[in-house]
N, C-alpha and C positions, 0 to 999 in steps of 0.2 A: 658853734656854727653847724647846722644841720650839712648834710648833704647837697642837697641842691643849690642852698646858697652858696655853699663852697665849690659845686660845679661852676655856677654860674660866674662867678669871681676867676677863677682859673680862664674858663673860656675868655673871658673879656681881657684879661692880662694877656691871652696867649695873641689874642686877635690886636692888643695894642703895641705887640714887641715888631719892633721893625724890622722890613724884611733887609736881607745882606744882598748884595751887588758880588757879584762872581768874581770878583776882587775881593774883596773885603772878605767873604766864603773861605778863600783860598790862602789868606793869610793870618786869619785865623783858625782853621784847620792846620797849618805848619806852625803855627805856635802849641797849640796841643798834643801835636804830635812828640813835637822834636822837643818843646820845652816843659811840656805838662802843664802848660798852663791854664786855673782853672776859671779862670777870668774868659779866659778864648772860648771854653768849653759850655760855661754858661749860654756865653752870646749865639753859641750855635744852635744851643738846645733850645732855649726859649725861644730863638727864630722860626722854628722849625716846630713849633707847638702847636700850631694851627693844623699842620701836618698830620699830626697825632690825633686830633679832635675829628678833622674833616672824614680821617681813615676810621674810627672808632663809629663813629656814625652811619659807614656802611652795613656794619656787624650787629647794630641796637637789634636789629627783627630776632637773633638769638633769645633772648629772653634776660640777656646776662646784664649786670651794671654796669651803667654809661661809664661812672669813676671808676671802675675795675678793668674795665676793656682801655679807660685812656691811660691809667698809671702802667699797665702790661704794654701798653705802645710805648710810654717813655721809656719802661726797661731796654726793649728794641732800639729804641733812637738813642740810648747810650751805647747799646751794644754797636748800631751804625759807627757813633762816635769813637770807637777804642777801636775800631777797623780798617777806618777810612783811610784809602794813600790818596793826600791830595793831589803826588806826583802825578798820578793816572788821567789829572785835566776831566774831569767828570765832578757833576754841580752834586753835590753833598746831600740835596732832598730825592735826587734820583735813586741814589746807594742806600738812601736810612727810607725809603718807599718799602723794600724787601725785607728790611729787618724787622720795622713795622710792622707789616704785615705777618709778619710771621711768628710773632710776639704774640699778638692777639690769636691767632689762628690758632697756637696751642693753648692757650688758655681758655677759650672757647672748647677743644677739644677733651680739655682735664675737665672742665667743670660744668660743660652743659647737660650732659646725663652722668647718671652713678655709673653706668657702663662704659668703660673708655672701648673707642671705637676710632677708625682713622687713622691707624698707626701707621701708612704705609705712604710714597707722596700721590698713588694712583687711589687712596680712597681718603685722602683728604681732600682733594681735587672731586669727588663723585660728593663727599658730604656739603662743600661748598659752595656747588656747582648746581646740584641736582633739583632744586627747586625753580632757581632760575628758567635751568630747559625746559624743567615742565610746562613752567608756563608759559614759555615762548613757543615749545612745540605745541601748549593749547591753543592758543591767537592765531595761530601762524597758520594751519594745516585744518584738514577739514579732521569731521568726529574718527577716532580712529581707539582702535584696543587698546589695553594696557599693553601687552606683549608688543605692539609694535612700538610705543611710546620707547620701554624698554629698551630694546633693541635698538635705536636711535641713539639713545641717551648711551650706552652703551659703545657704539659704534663710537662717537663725537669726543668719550672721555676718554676711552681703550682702556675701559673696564668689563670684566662679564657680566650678562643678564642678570643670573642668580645674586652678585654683586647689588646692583642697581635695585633688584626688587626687595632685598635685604634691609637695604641702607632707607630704601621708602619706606618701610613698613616701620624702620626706627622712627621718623622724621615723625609718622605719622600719629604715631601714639603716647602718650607721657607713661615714664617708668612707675612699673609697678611694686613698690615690698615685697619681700615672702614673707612678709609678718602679716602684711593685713590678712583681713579675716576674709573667707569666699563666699561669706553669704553678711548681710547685713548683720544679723544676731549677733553680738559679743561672744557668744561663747562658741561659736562656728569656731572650726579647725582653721588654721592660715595653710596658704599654700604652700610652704615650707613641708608644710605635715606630711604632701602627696611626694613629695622629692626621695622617695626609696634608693637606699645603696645598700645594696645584694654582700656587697666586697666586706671581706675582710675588715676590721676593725685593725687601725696603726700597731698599737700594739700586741694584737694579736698573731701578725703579719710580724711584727718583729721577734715575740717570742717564737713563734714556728723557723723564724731563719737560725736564732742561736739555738735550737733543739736538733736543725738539721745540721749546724756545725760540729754540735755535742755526736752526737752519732757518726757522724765523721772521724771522731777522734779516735774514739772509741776501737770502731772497726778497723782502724788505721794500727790501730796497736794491738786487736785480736788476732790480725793476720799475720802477728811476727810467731805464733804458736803455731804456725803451718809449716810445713816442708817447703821447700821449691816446685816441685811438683803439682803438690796440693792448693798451693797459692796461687799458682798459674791456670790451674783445673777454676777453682772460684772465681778467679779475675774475669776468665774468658769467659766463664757460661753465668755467671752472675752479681759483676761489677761493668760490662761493656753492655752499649744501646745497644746493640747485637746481638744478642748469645747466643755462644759456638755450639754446633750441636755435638751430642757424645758420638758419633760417629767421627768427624771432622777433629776432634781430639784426640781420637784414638788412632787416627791414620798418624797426627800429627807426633804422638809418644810412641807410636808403635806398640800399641797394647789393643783390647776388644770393650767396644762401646760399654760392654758389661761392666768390665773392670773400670772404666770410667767413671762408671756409675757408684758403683762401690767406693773409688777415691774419692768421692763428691759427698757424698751420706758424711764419708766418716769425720771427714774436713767442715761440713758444717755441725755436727755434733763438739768437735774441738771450738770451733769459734763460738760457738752456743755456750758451755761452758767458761771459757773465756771473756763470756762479755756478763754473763751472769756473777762472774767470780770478781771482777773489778766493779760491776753496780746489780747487786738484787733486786733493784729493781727492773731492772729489764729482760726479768724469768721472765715475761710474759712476749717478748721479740719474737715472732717466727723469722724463721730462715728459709722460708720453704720457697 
């Protein structure tokens, strides 16, 4: 059975299931409830098919399949169905209206472009919405800018300009590959090719973090060949965002910038040796 036949079959089944009395609604919504019964759940769902069909049908202008948008509405109308308090005296097509809807509305949203777009409820409200106003603010009003259009539509959904002009410019145009080609020729470059990143390569970026940790280590353990003094001298004028100057040292030791200076030299001469004595290969580290 093709497609369409089997549309056409479902619609005619859903349009000959008869409708429920808000009696009858209500007492078989407290039988599924309370008893799970899947008899009652039937009688509800198929009632309530039409429902699915009539609401799927506002959505066809998307581009998407009729049998795709009504099977993601019955999802909805089961999800109505496993929700519903019949206690709450509210008619069952009113409640499974919103679930409906919002069934399609995200499936619509995954599958109409490769870009998911809408994720928020003030810009599924502007994607849904936004053709609409267009055209009633074109009918409706004399010739007017786009920026004011904007700005309207904007106002009306209490979304931003830049918003509005974003979301038309999607409407406006079908997605493009970065594989196709940018000029007719097969052998033209794709626009992928133009897509330049400057940055660092993953692993490159990861080996530079484990090289800075190595060096970390290292010097972590060069520094235990220092004095107290001398270690304090290093720390301050060349392990801090700051470094202290030999002046402000030598107040602080009670000694003269000179002699700072002097305990500075001979301290990285010691960790120099020291970091060359556990790896040779990092004779070539200045310390300077």
């Amino acid at each position: 059975m093709t497609l369409e036949p089997a549309r056409r079959t479902m619609v005619k089944a859903a349009m000959a299931a008869p409708y429920l009395e808000r009696d009858e609604e209500h007492k078989l919504a407290l039988q599924w409830k309370h008893l799970q019964d899947q008899d009652a759940l039937h009688k509800i769902t198929t009632a309530h098919m039409r429902l699915v069909i009539s609401m799927a049908s506002k959505f066809r202008n998307f581009g998407l399949p009729m049998n795709d948008l009504v099977q993601e509405g019955h999802v909805g109308l089961l999800e109505a169905a496993a929700r519903f308090e019949p206690e709450r005296e509210v008619r069952f097509s009113t409640y499974a209206t919103w679930w409906i809807r919002a069934s399609m509305q995200d499936y619509i949203l995954r599958n109409w472009s490769i870009v998911r777009g809408g994720t928020s409820s003030s810009q599924k409200a502007l994607f849904f919405n936004l053709r609409r106003l267009r055209a009633r603010l074109s009918q409706s009003s004399a010739r007017q800018s786009q920026s004011e259009m904007y700005r309207q539509i904007s106002d009306s959904l209490g979304v931003s300009e830049k918003d509005v002009e974003l979301m038309d410019s999607r409407l406006s145009g079908p997605d493009t590959s970065l594989s196709a080609p940018v000029a007719d020729d097969e052998s033209s470059a794709t626009r992928v090719d133009f897509l330049v990143d400057d940055r660092p390569l993953q692993d490159e970026l990861v080996a530079n973090v484990i090289d800075d940790q190595r060096r970390s280590e290292w010097l972590r353990g060069a520094l235990d060949v220092l004095n107290d003094r001398e270690k304090s001298i290093i720390q301050q004028r060349r392990l801090s965002e700051d470094g202290a100057t030999l002046e402000s040292l030598g107040d602080q030791l009670g000694i003269s910038k000179e002699r700072v200076r002097q305990i500075e030299n001979r301290a990285l001469e010691k960790l120099r040796s020291a970091l060359v004595r556990d790896d040779p290969g990092l004779a070539e580290m200045h310390l300077n």
